[in-house]
N, C-alpha and C positions, 0 to 999 in steps of 0.2 A: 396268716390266720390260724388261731388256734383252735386244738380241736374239741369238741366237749367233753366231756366227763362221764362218759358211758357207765360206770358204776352208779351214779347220782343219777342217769335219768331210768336206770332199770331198776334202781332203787323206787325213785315215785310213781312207775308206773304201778311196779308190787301194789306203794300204798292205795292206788285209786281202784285195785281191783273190787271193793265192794261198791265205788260209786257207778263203774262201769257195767257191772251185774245189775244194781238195779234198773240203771240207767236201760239197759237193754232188756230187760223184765216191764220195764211200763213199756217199751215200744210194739215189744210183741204182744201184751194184753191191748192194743189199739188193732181191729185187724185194718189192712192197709192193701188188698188187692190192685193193682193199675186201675187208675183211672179214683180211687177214694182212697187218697192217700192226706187228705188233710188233717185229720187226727192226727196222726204221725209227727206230719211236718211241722205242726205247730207246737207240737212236745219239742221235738229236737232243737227250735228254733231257743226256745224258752231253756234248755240246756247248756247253749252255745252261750247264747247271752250269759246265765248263770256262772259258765265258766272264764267269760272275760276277754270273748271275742270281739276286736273291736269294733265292727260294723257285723249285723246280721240280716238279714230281706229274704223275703220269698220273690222270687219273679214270678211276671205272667201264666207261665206255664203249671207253677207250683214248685220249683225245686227252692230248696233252703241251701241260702249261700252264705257262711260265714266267712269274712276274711281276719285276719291279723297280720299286722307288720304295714311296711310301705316301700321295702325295696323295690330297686330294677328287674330282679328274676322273681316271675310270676312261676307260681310251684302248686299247681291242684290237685287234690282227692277226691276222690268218688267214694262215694255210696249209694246204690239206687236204695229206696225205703221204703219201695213195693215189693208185695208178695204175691206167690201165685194161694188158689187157694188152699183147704184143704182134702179134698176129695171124699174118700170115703171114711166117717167117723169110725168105723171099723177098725179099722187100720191101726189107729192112733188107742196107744196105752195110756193116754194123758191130754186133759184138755188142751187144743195145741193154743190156745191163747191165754189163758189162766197160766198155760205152761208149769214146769216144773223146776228146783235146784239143790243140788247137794253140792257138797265142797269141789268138785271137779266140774262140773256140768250143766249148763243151763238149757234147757227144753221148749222149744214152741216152733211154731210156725214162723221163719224169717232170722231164726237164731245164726244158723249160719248163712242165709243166702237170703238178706246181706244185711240185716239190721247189726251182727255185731261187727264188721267193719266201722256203722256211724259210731257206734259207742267208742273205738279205740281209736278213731280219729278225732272225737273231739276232746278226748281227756288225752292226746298229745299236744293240742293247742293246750290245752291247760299248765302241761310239763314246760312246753316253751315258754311259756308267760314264767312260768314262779322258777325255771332254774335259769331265765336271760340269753335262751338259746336263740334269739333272731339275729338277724344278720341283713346283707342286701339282697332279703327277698322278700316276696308278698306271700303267704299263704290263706290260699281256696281253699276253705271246704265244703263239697259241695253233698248236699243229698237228693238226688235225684229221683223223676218219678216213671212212670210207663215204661220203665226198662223191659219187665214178664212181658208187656205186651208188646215191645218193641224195642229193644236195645237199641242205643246207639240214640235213638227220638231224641232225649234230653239232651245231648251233646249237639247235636244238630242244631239246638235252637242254639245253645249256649253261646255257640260259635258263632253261627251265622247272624243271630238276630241282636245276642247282646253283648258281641264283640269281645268273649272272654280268649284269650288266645296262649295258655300257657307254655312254657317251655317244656313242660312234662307234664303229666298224668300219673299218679298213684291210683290202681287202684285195689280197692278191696275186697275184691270177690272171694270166697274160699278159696286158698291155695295149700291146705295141710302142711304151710310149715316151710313151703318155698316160694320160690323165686319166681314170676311166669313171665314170660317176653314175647308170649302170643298164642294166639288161638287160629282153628279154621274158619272160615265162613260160611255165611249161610244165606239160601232164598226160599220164600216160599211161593212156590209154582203151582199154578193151575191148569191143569188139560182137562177138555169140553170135547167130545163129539154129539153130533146130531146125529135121528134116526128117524123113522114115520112108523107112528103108531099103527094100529089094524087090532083088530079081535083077537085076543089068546086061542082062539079056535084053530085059526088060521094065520098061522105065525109067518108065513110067506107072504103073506100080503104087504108085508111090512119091512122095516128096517132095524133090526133092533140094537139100541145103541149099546147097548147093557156087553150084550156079546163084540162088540164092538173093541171097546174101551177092556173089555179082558185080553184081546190078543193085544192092547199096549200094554197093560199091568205087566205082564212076560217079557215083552222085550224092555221094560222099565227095568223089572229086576236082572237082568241079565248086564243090562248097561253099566249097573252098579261094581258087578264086576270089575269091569273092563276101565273104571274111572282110573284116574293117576295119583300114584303116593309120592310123597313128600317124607326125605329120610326125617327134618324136624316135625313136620305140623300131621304128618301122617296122611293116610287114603283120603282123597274125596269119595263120599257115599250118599245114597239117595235113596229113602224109605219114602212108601204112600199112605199118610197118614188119616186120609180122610177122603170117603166115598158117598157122592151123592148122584140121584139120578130122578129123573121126570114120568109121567105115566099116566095115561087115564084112570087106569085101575089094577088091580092087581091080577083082572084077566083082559089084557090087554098088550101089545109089545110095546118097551121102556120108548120113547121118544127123543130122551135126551141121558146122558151122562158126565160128569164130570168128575175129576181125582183132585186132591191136593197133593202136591210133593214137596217133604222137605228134602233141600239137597245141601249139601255141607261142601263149602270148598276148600281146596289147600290152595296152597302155594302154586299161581300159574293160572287159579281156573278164573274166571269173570261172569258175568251175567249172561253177556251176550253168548259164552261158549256154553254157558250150562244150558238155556233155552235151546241153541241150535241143537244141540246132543239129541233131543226128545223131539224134537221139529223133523230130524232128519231121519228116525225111527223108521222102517217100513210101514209097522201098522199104523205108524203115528198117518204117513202120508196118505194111507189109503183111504183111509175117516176121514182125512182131512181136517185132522185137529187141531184147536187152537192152544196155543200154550204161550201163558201170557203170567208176567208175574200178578200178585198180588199187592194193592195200596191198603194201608193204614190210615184212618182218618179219623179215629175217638177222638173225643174232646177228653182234655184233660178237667182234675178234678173242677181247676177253676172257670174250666166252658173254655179253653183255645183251643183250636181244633189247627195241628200241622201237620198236612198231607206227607205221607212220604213211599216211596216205592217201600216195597219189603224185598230188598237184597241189603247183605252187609257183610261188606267185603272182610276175606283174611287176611291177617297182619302178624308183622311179627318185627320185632327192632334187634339188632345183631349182638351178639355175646359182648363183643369188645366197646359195644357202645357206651357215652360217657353217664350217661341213665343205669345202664345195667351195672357197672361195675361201678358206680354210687352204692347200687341197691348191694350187690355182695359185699362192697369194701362195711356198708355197715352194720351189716349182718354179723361176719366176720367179729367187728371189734364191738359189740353187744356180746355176742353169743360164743365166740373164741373157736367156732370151727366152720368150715364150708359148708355153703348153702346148697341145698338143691335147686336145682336152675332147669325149669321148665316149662311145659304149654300147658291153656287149660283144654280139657274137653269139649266145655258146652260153650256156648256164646254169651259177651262182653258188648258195657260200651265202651269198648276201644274200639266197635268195627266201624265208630265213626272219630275216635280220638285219633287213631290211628289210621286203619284201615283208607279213611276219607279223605282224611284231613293233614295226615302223614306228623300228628304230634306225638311225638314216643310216649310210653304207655306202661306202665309196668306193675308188677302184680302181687301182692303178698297182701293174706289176710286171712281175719279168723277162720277158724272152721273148714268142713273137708265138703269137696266138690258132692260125692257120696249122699251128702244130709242134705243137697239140692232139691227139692222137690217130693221126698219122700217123706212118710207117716213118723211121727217121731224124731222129728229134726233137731236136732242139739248141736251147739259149739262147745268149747274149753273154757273154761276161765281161764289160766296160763295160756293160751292165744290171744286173749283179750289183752293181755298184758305185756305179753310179745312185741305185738302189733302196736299198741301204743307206745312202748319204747323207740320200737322203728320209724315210725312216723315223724316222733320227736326228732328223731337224731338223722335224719336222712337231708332235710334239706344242707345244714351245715359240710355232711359230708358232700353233699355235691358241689357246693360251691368252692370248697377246699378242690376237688375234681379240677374242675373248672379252671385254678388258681395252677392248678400241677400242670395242666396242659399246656393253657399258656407257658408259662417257664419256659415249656419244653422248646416251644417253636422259638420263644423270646434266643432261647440258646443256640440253635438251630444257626 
């Protein structure tokens, strides 16, 4: 197998850096929070097409699937095409949807987390098509929707309902420029205690939950301590993000309370171990708390509604895997020097590519993790075109991979 011409495809990626800027300037003037993501997905859909994918379709759910090719090795990309929103206008030095560009820089809401991922993945199907880069593989590209509100959702159906089952996973979350081969995980937990109300006069009459659920808050934050690190993926940690609680009145003792907790796991930790931790509490037992995950059940843009617990396990696929050093070998002969090879921070869908479903997963894309969710979010152009070159030239290198291993054994 011969191998491509890495000058010729970082050549045309250069050239489509204006198609790819606008291309990502109309997505982010669409806005696209989970769950009304249609706007979006039927620009991109209309792009794909445009650029010469051979089959394009939305599924049930809403995600826009482009394929090309018809080989034996199925090879997919992600991009979720949801955004969270934008909070407070304040914040923001520029309308984050109008967005902004000068020669280095493109401005909005979803620019890098993740609308410009879709943009340099579909102008790499474009480079495969006009420089003859297929081979015996299929490529998926997919743009996915309800990630903000729930990672991993779309993969989930993907897999389970419409039988898409790749040998890999690209995806293109921000990775500033490397390599990422996994993330921690994450749940999000709910503890509830009861109390009995009585009159604020007479605070003893009663049970008051309020004080209750404070002597767990303390030993919640203390637990956080004590979690376990992971020399790759790093500490598991556990913040209380969200406080609600019941009451006749404001003179009156509380009746009921509840916390939300996000808990992040590493390597090692499960569902079951992270509920027990907080089950097993003192204060937790004394209340008699319950702590029970959290379900997801929005309906997506187009009205399907799939349940799902809210846990999403961490993953990670090993350095010497034939994924990962795909992803370095073509980094390497694009770019003439080593790549950084790392994890991301925040959470992926690979906590069901991977994590669930154990299909390796791996990570490079525009923009830095950083311009995730904050005021003034921007990616690169030169990442835009980075990442399309890579895209291009990745499946070739793997299956050259592939071609080297066998040998190997063949010799063996």
């Amino acid at each position: 197998m011969s191998s491509p011409d890495f000058t010729q495809i970082k050549e045309l990626a250069q050239h489509y850096e204006t198609d790819m800027t606008r291309f990502l300037r109309d997505m982010i003037r669409l806005p696209s929070e989970s769950c009304h993501e249609k706007a979006v997905v039927e620009r991109i859909k209309a792009e794909m097409e445009k650029v010469g994918f051979d089959e394009v379709d939305i599924d049930p759910m809403g995600n826009v699937l482009g394929s090309m090719g018809s080989g034996k090795h199925l090879i997919a990309m992600d991009a979720h095409v949801d955004t969270v929103g934008v909070g407070n206008m304040e914040n923001w030095e520029f309308d984050p949807y109008q967005g902004f560009e000068d020669d280095e820089v493109i401005g909005g809401r979803g620019a890098s987390d993740q609308e410009g991922g879709m943009a340099s993945m579909v102008y790499a199907g474009k480079i495969i098509k006009e420089l003859g880069l297929g081979g015996d593989y299929t490529l998926l590209v997919v743009g996915t929707v309800q990630e903000e509100d729930c990672d991993g959702l779309c993969w989930q159906y993907l897999i389970k309902e419409s039988g898409w089952k790749p040998e890999f996973v690209v995806s293109t979350e921000p990775t500033d420029g490397g390599i990422y081969r996994g993330q921690r995980g994450r749940m999000e937990i709910k503890v509830s205690v009861k109390g009995v109300s009585s009159h604020g006069s007479a605070p003893e009459r009663g049970d008051n939950a309020i004080f209750k659920m404070g002597r767990i808050l303390g030993e919640l934050e203390s637990l956080h301590g004590r979690l376990k690190t992971d020399d790759f993926l790093g500490k598991g940690s556990l913040t209380v993000s969200e406080i609600f609680y019941t009451s006749p009145s404001r003179c009156a003792v509380a009746d009921g309370c509840s916390v939300s907790v996000d808990r992040r796991l590493t390597t090692g930790e499960d569902k079951a171990l992270a509920l027990q931790q907080i089950r097993d509490l003192p204060a937790a037992k004394s209340a008699d708390a319950k702590v029970t995950m959290y379900t997801y059940d929005k309906p997506s843009y187009t009205g399907l509604i799939y349940p799902t617990d809210c846990y999403f396990p961490a993953w990670v696929i090993p350095g010497d895997h034939v994924v990962t050093q795909s992803a370095v070998a073509t980094y390497k002969s694009l770019f003439g020097e080593e790549p950084r090879v790392d994890k991301w921070t925040f959470s992926t869908n690979g906590v069901s590519i991977m994590g669930m479903f154990g299909i390796p997963c791996i990570g490079f894309g525009p923009g830095k993790e950083s311009e995730a969710h904050a005021p003034n979010e921007k990616t690169w152009k030169a990442d835009l075109v980075r990442c399309a070159a890579f895209y291009a030239a990745l499946p070739l290198t793997y299956l050259q991979k592939l071609d080297d291993r066998e040998q190997m054994t063949d010799d063996r």
